[in-house]
KOLBAGU-543029 format. One record per residue (C-alpha): x, y, z; residue number from 1. Coordinates in Angstrom, 1 decimal. Example, Ala and Ser with C-alpha at 12.3 -4.5 7.8 and 13.67 -1.06 7.14 Angstrom:
BEGIN
<rec u="12.3" v="-4.5" w="7.8" torro="1"/>
<rec u="13.7" v="-1.1" w="7.1" torro="2"/>
// end
This chain:
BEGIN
<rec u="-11.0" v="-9.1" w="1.1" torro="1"/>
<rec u="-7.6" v="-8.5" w="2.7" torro="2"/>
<rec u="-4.7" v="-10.4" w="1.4" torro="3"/>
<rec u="-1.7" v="-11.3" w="3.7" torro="4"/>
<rec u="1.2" v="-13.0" w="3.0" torro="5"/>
<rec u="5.3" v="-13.7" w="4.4" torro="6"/>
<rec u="8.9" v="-13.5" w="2.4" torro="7"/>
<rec u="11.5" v="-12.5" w="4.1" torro="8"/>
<rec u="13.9" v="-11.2" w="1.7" torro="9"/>
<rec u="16.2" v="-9.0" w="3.6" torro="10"/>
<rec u="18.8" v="-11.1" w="3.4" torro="11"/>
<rec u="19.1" v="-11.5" w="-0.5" torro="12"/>
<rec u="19.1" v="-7.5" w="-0.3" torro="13"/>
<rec u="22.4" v="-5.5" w="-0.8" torro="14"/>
<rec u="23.5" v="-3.3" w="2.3" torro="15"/>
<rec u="23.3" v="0.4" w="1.6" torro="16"/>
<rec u="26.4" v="2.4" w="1.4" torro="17"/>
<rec u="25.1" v="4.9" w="3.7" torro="18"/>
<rec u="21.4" v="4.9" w="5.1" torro="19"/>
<rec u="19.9" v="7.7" w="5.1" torro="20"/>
<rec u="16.4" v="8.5" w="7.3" torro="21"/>
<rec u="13.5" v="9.5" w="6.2" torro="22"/>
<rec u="10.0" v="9.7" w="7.8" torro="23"/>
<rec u="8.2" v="10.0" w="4.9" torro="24"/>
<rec u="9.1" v="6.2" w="3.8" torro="25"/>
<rec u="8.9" v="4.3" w="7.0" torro="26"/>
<rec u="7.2" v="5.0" w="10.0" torro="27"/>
<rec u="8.8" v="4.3" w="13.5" torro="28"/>
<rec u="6.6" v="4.0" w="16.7" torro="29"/>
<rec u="8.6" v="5.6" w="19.1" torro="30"/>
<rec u="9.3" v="3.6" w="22.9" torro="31"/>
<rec u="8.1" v="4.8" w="26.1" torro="32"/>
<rec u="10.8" v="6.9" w="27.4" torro="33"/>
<rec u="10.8" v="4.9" w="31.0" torro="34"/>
<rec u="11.8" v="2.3" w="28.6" torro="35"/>
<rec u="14.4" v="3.5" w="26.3" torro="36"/>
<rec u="16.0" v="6.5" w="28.4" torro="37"/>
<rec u="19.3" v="4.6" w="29.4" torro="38"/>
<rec u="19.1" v="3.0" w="25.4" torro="39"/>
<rec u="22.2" v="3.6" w="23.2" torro="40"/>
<rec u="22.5" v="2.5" w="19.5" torro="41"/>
<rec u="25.5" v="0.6" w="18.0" torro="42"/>
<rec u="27.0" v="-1.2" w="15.0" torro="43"/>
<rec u="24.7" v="-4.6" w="16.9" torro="44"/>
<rec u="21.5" v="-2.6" w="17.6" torro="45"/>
<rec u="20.1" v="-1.1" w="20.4" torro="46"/>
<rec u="20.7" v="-1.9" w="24.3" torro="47"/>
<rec u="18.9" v="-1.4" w="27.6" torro="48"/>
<rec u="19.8" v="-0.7" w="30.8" torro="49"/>
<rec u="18.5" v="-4.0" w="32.5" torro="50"/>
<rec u="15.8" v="-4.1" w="35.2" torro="51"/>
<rec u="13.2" v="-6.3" w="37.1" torro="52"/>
<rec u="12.4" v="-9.3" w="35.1" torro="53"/>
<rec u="8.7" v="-7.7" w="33.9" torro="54"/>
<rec u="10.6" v="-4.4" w="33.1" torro="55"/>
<rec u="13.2" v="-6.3" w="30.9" torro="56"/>
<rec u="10.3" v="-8.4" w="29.2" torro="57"/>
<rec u="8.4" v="-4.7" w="28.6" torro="58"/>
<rec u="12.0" v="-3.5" w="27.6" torro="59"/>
<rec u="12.2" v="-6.3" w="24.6" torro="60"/>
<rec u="8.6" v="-5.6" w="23.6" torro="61"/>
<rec u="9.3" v="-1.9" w="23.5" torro="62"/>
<rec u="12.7" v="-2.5" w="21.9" torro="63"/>
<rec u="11.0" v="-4.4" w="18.8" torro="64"/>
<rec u="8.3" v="-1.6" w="18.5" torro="65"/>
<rec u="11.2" v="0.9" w="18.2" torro="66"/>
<rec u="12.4" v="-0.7" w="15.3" torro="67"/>
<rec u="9.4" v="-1.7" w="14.0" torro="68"/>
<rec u="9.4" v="-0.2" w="10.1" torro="69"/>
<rec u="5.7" v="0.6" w="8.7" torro="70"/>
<rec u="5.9" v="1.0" w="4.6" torro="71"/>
<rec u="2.7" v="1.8" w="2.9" torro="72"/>
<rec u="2.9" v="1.3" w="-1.0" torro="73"/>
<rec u="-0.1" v="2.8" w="-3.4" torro="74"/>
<rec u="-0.5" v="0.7" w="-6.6" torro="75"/>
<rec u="-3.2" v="3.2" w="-8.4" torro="76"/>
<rec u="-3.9" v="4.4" w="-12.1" torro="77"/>
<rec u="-6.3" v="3.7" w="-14.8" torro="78"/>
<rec u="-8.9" v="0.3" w="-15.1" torro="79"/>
<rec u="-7.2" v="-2.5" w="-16.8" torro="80"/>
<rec u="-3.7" v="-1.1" w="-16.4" torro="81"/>
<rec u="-2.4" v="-3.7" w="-14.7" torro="82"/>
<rec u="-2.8" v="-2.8" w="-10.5" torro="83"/>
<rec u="-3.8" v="-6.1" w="-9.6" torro="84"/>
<rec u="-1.1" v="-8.2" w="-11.3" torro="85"/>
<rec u="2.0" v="-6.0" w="-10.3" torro="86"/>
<rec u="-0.2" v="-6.1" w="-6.8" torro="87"/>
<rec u="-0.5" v="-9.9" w="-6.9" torro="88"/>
<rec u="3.4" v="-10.2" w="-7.8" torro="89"/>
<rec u="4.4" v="-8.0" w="-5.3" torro="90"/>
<rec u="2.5" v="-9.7" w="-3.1" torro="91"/>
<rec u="4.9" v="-12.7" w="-3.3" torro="92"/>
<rec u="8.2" v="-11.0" w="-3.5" torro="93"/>
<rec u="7.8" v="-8.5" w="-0.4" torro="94"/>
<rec u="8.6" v="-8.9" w="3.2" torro="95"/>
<rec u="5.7" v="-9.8" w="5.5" torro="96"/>
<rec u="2.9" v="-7.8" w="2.8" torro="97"/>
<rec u="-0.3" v="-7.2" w="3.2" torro="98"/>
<rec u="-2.7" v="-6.0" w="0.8" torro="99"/>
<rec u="-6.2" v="-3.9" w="0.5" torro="100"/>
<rec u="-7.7" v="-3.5" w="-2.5" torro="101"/>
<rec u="-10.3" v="-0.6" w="-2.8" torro="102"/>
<rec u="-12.5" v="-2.5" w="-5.4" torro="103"/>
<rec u="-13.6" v="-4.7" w="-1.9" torro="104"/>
<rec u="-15.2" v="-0.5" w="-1.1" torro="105"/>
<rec u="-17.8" v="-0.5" w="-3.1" torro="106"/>
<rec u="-21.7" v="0.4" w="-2.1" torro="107"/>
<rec u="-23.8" v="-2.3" w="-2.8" torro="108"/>
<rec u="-25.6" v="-2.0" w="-6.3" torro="109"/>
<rec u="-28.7" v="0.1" w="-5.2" torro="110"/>
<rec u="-26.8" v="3.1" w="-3.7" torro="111"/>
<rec u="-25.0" v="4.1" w="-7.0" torro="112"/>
<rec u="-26.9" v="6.6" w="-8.7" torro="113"/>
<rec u="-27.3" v="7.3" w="-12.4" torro="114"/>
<rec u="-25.0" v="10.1" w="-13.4" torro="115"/>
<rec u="-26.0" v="13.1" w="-16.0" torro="116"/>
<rec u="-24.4" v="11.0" w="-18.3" torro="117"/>
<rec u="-26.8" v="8.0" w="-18.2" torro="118"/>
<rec u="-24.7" v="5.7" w="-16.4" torro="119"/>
<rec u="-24.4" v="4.4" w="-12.9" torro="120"/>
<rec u="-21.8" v="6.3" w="-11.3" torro="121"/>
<rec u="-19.3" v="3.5" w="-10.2" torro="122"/>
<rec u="-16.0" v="5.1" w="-11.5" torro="123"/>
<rec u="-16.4" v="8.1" w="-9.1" torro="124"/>
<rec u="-15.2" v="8.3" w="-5.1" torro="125"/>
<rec u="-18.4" v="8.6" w="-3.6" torro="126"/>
<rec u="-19.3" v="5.0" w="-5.3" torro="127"/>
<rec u="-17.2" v="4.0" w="-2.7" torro="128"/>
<rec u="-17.4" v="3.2" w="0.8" torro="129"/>
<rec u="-13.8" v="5.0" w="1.9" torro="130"/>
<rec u="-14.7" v="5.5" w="5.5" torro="131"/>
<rec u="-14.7" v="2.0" w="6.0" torro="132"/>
<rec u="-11.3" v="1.8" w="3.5" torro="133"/>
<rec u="-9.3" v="4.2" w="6.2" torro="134"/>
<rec u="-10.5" v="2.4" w="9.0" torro="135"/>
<rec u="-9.0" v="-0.9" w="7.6" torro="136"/>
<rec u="-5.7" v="0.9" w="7.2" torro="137"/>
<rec u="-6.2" v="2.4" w="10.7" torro="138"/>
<rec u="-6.0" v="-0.9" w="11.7" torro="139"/>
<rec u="-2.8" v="-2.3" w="10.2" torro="140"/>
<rec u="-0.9" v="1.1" w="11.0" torro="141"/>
<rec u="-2.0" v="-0.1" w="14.8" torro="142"/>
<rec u="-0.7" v="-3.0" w="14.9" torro="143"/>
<rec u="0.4" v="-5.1" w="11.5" torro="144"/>
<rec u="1.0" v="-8.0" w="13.7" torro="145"/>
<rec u="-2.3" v="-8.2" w="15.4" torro="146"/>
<rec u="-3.8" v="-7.3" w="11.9" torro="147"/>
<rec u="-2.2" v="-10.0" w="10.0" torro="148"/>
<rec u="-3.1" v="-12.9" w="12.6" torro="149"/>
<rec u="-6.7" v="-11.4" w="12.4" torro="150"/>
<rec u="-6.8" v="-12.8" w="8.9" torro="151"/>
<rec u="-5.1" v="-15.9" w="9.4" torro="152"/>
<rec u="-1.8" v="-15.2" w="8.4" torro="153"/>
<rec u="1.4" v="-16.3" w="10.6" torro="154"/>
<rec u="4.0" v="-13.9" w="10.9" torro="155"/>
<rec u="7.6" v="-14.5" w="12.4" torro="156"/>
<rec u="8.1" v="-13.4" w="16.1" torro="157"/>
<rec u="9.3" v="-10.4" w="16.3" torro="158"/>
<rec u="12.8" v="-8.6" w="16.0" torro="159"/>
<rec u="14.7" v="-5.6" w="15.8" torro="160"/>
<rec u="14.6" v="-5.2" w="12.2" torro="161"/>
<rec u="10.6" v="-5.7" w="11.9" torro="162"/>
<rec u="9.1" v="-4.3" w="8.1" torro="163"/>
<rec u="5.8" v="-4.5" w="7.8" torro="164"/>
<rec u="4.5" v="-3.1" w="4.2" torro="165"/>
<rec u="0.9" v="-2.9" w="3.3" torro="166"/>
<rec u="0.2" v="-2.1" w="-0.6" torro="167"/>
<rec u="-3.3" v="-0.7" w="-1.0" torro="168"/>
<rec u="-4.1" v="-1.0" w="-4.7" torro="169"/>
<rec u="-7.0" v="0.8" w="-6.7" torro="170"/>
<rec u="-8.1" v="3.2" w="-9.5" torro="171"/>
<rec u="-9.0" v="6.4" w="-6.7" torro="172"/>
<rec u="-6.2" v="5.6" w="-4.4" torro="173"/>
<rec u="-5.1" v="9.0" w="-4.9" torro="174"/>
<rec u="-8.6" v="11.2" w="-4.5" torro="175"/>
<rec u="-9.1" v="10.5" w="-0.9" torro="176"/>
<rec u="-7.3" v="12.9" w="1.1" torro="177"/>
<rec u="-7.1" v="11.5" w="4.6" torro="178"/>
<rec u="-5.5" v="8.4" w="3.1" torro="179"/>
<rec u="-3.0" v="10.4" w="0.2" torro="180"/>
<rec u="-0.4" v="11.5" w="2.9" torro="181"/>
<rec u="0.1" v="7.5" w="4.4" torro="182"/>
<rec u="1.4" v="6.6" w="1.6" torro="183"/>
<rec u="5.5" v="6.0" w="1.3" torro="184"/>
<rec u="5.5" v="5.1" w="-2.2" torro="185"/>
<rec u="2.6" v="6.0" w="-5.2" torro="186"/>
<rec u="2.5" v="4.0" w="-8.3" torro="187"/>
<rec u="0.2" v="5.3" w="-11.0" torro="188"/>
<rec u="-0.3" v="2.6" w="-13.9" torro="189"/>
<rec u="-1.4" v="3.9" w="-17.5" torro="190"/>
<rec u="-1.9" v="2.5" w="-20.7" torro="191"/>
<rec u="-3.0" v="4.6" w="-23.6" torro="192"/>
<rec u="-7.0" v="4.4" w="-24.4" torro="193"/>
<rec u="-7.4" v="2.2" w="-27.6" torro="194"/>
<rec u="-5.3" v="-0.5" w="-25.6" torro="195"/>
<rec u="-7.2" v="0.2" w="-22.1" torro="196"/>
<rec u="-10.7" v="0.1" w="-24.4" torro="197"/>
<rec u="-9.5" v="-3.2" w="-25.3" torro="198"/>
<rec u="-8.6" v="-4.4" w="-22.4" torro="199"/>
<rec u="-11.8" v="-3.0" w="-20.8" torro="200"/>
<rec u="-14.0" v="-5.0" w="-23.6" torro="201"/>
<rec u="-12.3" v="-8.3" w="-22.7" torro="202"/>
<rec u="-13.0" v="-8.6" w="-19.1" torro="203"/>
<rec u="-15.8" v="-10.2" w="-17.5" torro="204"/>
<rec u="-17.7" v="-8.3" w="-14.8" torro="205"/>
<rec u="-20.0" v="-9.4" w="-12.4" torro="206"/>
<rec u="-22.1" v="-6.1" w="-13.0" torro="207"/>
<rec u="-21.6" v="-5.9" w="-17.2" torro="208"/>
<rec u="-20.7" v="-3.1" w="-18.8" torro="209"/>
<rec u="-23.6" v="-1.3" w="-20.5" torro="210"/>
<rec u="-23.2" v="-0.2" w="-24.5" torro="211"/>
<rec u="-20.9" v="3.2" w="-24.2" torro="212"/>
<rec u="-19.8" v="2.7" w="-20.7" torro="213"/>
<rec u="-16.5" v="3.2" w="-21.3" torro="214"/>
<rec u="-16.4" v="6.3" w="-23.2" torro="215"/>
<rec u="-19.4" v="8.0" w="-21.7" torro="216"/>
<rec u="-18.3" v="7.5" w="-18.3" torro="217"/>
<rec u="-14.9" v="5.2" w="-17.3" torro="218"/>
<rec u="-12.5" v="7.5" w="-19.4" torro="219"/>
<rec u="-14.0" v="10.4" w="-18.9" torro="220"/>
<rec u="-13.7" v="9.8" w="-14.8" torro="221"/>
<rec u="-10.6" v="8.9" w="-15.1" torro="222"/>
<rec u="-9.2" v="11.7" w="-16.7" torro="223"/>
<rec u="-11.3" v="14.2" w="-14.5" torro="224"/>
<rec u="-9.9" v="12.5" w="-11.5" torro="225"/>
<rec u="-6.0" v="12.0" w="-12.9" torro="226"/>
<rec u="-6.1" v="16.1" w="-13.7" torro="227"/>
<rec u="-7.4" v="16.6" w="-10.3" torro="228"/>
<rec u="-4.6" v="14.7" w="-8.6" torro="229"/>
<rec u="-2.0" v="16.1" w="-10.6" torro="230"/>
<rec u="-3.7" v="19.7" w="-9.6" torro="231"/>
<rec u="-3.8" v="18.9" w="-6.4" torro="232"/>
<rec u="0.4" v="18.0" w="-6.2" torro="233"/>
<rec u="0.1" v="14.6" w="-5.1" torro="234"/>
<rec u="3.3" v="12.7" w="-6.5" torro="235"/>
<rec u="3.1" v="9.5" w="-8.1" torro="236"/>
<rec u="5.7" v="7.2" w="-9.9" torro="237"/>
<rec u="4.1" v="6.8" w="-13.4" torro="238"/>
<rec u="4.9" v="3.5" w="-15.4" torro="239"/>
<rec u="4.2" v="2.1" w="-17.9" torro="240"/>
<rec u="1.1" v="-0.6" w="-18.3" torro="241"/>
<rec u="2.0" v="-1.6" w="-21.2" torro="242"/>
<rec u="6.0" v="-3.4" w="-20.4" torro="243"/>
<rec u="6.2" v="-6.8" w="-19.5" torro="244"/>
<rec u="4.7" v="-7.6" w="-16.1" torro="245"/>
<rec u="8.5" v="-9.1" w="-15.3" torro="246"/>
<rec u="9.6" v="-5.7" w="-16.3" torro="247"/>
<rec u="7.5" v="-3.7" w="-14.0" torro="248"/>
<rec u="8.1" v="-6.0" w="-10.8" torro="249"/>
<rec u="11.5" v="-5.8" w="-11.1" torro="250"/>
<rec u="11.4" v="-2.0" w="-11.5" torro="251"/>
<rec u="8.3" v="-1.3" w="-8.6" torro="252"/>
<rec u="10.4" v="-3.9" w="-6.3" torro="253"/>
<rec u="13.9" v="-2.4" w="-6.7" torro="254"/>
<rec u="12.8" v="0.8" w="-5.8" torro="255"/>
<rec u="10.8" v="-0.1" w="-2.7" torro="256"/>
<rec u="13.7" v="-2.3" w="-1.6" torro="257"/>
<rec u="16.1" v="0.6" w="-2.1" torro="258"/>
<rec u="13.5" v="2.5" w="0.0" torro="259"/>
<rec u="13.4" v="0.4" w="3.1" torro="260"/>
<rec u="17.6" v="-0.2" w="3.0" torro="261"/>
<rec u="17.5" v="4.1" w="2.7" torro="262"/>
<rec u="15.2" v="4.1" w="6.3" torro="263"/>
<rec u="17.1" v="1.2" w="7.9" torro="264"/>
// end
């Protein structure tokens, strides 16, 4: 299931002294040069020599796709950290937001084998369907308009300061390497093991945990898979699971909003 939802809250945000850009943290689809070649910038935006009445309507199209920002934000770390509530705050306090959450991946029941270890094998990456996960990203990074209407959600129309942030949140969001580099901001959530154990033993599942689940297979995955990802050089904000969930909104959102103002 894909969650969508609109705030604009650009306005409440504070201007940056002095904007820096940076590729890495938005993403802007460049304008057909037949379009933009007479284009200047200034302190108001960007202008347009003007033409025939279809080429000034392409011209406006184009324009908003130049400044069209695309900020993908990866909520990861451990089960029971706390993904999906900093995800489902975040959610309501980000500019036009959509979210993906890699637990909507998994294979149906009957293709997860049973490990070396005894258990079905749902903590590891090939439990889940990731194909299908990039191809849903695909289709946002195409067009986060068209995607968002696609699931019922009305957006504003467009204009020349159009963000569009997607937050994909999951316990492998990190493994899979043709998603990894998308990313303009990782989160990694951890909490230490008797208080993830706990939290673990008080959740319901629709598949229930077996006897020994957790230390036979969940923690052992997830430290095999954290080692790898920290082997591997892929950079992640840690935090802390266990603060106040007010707490780690208000850190998470500051520092993506200090993001977009720094590729503004």
């Amino acid at each position: 299931m894909v969650f969508l939802a609109w705030r604009d809250v650009r306005a409440d945000l504070p201007r940056a002294a002095s904007p820096t850009q940076s590729s890495r943290l938005c993403v802007a689809i460049k304008a057909p040069e037949a379009f933009v070649n007479e284009a200047r910038t200034s302190g108001k935006g960007v202008h347009c020599r003007a033409g025939t009445g279809a080429q000034r309507g392409a011209q406006r199209g184009v324009l908003c796709e130049l400044h069209m920002k695309k900020y993908i934000v990866g909520i990861g770390g451990m089960t029971n950290g706390g993904k999906t509530t900093l995800t489902n705050n975040l959610l309501k306090s980000l500019p036009n937001c959509c979210v993906i959450h890699q637990d909507d991946f998994f294979k149906p029941q009957d293709q997860i084998p049973v490990g070396e270890d005894g258990f079905k094998q749902w903590d590891v990456l090939e439990s889940l369907d990731m194909e299908a996960m990039l191809s849903t990203v695909q289709a946002w990074l195409n067009n986060p308009r068209k995607f968002a209407r696609a699931h019922g959600v009305s957006v504003p129309p467009p204009n020349t300061s159009d963000t569009h942030i997607l937050i994909l949140e999951g316990f492998l969001l990190y493994s899979y390497k043709p998603i990894v580099d998308l990313y303009s901001r990782r989160y990694f959530l951890t909490v230490p093991y008797e208080e993830c154990k706990r939290r673990r033993s008080s959740r319901s599942y629709t598949v229930p945990d077996p006897p020994g689940l957790f230390d036979g297979h969940v923690w052992p995955m997830y430290q095999r898979y954290k080692q790898k990802m920290e082997a591997d050089g892929v950079e992640v904000e840690y935090l802390d699971g266990t603060k106040p969930r007010e707490e780690l909104l208000r850190q998470v959102l500051e520092d993506i909003q200090n993001s977009l103002l720094n590729c503004s």
